[in-house]
C-alpha positions in Angstrom: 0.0 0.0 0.0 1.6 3.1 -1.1 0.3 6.5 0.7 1.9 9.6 1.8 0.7 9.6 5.4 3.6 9.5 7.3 1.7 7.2 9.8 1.6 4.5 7.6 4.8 5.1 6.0 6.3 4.7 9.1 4.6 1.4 9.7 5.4 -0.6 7.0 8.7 0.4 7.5 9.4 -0.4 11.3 6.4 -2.0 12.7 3.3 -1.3 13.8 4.3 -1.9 17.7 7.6 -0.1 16.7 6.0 2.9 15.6 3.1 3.5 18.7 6.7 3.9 20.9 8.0 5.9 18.6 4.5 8.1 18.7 4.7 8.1 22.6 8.4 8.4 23.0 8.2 11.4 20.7 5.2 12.8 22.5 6.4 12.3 26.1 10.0 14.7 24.8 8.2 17.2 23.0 8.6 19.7 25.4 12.0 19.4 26.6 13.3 21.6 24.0 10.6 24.4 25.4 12.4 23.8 29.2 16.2 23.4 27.6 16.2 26.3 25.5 18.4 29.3 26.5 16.3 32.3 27.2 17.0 33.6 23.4 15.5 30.7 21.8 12.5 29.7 23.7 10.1 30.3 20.6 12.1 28.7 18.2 12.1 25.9 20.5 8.5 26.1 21.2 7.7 25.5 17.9 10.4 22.5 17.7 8.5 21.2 21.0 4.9 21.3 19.5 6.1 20.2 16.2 7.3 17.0 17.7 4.5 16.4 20.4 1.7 16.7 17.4 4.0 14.5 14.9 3.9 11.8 17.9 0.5 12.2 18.8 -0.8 12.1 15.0 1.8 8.9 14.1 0.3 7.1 17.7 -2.9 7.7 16.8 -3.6 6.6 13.3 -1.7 3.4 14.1 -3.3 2.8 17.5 -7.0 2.9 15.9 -5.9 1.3 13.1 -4.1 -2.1 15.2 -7.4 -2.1 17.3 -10.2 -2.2 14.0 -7.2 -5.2 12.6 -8.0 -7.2 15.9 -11.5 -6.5 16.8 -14.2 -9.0 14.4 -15.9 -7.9 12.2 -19.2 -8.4 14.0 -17.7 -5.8 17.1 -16.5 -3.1 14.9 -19.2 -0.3 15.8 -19.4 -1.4 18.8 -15.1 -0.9 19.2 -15.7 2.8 17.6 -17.9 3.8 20.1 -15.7 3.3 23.1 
């Protein structure tokens, strides 16, 4: 499947479990560069910070959703949404 979702690109590259730590791990250190940054550079690095914490949260989520619609039946599927 060829897409230009980074997501999913990701994915088939390293894994689907690879890729939700990758999502938190990025997540979880987006904001160190907002409490690192020298006084001078705290906007540049606020925008590094939320850059990185959406990236990680979009990549997680489109692969979290996606592993649990693959392992739910068929049957369960609206029900799965719902929660």
């Amino acid at each position: 499947m060829t897409t230009t979702c980074p997501a999913v690109r990701i994915a088939e590259r390293i894994g689907v479990g690879r890729t939700l730590v990758l999502g938190s791990l990025c997540f979880s250190v987006g904001g160190l560069p907002i409490v690192l940054a020298p006084a001078g550079l705290v906007l540049p690095a606020a925008v590094l910070g939320i850059f990185v914490e959406g990236f990680g949260g979009v990549i997680w989520n489109v692969n979290q959703v996606s592993l649990r619609q693959a392992i739910t039946p068929a049957p369960m599927q609206a029900l799965e949404i719902r929660l």
